[in-house]
Backbone as JSON Lines, residues from 0, in Angstrom:
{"i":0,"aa":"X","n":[30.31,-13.11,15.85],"ca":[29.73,-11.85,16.26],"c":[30.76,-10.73,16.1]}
{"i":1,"aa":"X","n":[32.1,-10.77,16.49],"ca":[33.09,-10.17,16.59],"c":[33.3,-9.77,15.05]}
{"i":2,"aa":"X","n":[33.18,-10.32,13.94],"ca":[33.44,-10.43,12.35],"c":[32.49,-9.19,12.03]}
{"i":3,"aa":"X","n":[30.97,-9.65,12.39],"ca":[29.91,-8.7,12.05],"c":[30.35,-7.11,12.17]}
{"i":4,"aa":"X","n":[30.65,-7.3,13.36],"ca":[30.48,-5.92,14.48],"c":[32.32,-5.19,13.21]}
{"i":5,"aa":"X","n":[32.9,-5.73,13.19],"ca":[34.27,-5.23,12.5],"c":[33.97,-5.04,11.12]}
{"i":6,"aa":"X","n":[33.06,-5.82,10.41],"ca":[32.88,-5.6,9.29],"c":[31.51,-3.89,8.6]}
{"i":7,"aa":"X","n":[30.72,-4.2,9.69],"ca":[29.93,-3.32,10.29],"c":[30.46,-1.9,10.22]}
{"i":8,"aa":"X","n":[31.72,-1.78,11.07],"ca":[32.04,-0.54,11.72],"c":[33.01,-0.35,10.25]}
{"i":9,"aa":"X","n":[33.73,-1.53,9.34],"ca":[34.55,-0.37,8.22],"c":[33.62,-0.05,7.19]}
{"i":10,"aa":"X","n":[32.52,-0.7,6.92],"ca":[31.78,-0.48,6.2],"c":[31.05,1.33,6.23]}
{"i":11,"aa":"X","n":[30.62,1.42,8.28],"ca":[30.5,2.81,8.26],"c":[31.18,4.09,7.8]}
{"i":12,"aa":"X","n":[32.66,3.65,8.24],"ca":[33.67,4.19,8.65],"c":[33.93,5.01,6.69]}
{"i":13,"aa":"X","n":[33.94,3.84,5.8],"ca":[33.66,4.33,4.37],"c":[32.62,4.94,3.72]}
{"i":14,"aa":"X","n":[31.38,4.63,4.5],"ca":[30.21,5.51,3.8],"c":[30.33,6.52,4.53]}
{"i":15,"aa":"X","n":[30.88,6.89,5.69],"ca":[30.63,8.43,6.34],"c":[32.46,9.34,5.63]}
{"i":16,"aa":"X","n":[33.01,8.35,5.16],"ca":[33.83,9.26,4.69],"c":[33.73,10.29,3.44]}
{"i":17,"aa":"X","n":[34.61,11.83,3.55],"ca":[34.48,12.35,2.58],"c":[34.73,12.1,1.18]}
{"i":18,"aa":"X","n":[33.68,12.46,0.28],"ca":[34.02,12.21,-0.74],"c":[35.28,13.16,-1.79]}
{"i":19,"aa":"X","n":[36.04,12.6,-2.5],"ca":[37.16,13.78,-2.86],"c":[37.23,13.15,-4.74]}
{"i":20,"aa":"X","n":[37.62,14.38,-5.06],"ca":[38.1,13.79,-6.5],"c":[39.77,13.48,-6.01]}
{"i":21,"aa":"X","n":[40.04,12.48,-7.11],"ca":[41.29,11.73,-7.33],"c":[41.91,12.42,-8.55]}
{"i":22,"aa":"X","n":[43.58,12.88,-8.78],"ca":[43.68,13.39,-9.66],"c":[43.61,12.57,-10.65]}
{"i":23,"aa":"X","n":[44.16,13.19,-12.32],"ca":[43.91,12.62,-13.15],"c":[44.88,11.46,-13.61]}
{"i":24,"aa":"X","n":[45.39,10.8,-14.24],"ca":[46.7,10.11,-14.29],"c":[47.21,11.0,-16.1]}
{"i":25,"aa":"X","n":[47.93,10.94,-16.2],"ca":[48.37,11.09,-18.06],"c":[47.76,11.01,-18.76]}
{"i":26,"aa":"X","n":[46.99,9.07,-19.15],"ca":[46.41,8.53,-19.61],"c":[44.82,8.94,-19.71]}
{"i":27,"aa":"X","n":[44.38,9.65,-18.81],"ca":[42.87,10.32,-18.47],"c":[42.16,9.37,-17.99]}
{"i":28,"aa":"X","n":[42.61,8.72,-17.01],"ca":[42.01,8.42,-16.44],"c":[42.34,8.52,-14.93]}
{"i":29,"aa":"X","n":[41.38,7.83,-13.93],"ca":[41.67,8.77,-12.64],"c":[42.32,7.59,-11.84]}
{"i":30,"aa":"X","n":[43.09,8.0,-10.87],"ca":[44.08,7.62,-10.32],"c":[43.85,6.96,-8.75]}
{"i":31,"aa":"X","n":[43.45,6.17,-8.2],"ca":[42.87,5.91,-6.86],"c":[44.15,5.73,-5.79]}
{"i":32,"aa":"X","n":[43.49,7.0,-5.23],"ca":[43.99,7.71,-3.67],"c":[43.51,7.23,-2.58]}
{"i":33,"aa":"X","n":[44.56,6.27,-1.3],"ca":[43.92,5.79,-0.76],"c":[43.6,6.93,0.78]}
{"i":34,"aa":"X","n":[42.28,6.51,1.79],"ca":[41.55,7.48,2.64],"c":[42.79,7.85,3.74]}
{"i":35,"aa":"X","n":[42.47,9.31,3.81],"ca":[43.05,9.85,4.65],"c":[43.04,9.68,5.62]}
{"i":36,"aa":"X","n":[43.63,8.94,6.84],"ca":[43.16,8.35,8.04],"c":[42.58,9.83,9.21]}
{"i":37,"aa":"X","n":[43.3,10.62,8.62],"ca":[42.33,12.07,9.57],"c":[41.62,12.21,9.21]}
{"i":38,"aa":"X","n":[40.45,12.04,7.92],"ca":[38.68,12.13,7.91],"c":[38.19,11.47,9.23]}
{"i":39,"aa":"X","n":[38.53,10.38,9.18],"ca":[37.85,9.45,9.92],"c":[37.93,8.91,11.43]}
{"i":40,"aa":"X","n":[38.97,10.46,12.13],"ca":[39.99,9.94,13.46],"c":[38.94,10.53,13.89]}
{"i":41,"aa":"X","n":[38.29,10.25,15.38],"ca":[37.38,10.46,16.56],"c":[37.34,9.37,16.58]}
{"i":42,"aa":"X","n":[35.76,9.65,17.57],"ca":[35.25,8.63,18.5],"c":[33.67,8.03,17.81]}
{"i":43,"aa":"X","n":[33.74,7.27,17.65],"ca":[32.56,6.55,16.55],"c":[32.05,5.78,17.34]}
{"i":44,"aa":"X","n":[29.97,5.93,17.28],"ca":[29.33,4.91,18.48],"c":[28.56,4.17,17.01]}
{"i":45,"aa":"X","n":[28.29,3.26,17.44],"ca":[27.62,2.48,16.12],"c":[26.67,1.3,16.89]}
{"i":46,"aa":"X","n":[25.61,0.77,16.15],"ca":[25.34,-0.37,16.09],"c":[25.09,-1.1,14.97]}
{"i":47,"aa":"X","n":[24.71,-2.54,15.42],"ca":[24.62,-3.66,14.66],"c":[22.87,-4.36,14.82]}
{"i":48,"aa":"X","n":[22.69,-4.44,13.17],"ca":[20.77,-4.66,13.12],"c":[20.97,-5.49,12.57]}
{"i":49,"aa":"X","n":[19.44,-6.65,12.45],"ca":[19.79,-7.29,11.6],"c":[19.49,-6.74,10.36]}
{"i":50,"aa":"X","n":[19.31,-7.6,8.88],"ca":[18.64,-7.3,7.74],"c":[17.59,-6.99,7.74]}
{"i":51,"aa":"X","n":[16.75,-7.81,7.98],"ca":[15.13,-7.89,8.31],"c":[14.65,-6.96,9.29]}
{"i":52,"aa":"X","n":[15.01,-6.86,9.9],"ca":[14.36,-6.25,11.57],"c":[15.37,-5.1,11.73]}
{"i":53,"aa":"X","n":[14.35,-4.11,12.8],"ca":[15.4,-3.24,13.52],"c":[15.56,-3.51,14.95]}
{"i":54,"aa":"X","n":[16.03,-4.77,15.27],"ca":[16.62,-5.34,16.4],"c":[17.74,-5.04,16.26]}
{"i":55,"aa":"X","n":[18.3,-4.6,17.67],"ca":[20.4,-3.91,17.76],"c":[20.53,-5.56,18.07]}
{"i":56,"aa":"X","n":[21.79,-5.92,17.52],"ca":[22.25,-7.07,17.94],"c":[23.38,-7.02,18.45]}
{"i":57,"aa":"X","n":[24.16,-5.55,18.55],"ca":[25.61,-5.14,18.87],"c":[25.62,-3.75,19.06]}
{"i":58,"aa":"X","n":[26.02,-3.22,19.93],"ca":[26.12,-1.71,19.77],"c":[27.88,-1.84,20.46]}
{"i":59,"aa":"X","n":[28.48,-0.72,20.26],"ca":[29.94,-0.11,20.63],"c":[30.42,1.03,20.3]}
{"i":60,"aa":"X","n":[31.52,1.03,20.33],"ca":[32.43,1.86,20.38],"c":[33.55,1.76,19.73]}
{"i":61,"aa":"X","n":[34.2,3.04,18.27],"ca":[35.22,2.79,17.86],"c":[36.06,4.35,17.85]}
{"i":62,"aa":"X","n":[37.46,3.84,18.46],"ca":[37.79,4.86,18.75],"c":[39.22,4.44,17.28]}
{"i":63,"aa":"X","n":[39.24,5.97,16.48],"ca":[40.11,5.89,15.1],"c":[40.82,7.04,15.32]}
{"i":64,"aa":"X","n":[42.38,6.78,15.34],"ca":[43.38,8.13,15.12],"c":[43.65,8.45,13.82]}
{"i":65,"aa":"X","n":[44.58,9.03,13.38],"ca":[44.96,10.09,12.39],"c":[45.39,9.05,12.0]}
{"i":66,"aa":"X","n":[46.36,7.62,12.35],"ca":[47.55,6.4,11.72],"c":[46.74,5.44,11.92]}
{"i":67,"aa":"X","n":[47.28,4.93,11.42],"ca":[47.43,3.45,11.4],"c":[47.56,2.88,12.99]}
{"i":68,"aa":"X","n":[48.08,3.61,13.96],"ca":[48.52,2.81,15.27],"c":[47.39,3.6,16.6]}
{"i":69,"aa":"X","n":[46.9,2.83,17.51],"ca":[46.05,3.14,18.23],"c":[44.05,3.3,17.97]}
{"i":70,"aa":"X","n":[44.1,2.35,17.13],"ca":[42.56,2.11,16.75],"c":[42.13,1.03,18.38]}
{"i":71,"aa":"X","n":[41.16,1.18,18.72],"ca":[40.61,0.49,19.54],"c":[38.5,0.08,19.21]}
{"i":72,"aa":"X","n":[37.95,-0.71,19.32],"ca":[36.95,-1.16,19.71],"c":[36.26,-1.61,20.67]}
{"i":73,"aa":"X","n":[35.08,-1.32,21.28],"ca":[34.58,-1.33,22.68],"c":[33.01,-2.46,22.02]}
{"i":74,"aa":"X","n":[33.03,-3.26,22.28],"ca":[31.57,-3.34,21.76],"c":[30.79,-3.82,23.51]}
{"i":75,"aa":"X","n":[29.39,-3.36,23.45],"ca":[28.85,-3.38,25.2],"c":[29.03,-4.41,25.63]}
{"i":76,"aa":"X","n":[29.72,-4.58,27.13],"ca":[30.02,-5.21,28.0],"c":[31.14,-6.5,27.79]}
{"i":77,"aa":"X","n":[31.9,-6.19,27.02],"ca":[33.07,-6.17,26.68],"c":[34.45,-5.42,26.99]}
{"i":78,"aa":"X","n":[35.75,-6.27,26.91],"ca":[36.9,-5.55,27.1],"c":[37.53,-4.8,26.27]}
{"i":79,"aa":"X","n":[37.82,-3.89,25.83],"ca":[38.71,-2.76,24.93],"c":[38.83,-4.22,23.52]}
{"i":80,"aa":"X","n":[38.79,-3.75,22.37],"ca":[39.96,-4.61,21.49],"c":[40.63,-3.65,21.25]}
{"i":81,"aa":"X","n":[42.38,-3.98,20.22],"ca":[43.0,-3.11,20.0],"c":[42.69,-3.65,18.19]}
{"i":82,"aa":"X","n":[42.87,-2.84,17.43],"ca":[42.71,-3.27,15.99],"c":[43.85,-3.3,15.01]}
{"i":83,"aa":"X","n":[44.06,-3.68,14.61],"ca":[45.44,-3.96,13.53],"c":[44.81,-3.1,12.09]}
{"i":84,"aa":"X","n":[45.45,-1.77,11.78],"ca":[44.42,-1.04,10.48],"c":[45.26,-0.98,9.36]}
{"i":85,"aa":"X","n":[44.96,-1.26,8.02],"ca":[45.59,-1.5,6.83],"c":[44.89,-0.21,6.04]}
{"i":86,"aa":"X","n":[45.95,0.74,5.31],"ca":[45.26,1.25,4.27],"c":[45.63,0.7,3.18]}
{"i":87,"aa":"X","n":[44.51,0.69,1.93],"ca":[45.29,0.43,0.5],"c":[44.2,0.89,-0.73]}
């Protein structure tokens, strides 16, 4: 459940991010820039449906800073997680 709900929330976390052009490289082609962790710093409420149905199977809370350090997850009636965040 814990997998869903994490996989869930980066999945959001990338479709609500802004979209930007990447510069060009020499070669002409374009160069991939990885996300700015300040698009995406607040407080994010989300849930979890299934495929089929619009049954919530998870709802929470993700709280995202500007770094890499201090990501947390709340999912209901649950204790805080803290999250370990990788850009690349």
């Amino acid at each position: 459940m814990r997998r869903i709900a994490m996989v869930v929330t980066a999945l959001t976390l990338v479709a609500c991010a802004k979209k930007e052009e990447t510069p060009a490289t020499p070669g002409g082609a374009m160069a991939a820039a990885p996300i700015d962790l300040k698009t995406v710093a607040g407080e994010w409420n989300f849930k979890t449906m299934g495929l089929t149905s619009d049954s919530v199977l998870a709802t929470g809370t993700l709280v995202a800073t500007a770094d890499t350090a201090g990501w947390t997850m709340t999912l209901a009636g649950r204790p805080t997680m803290a999250l370990k965040i990788t850009v690349s």
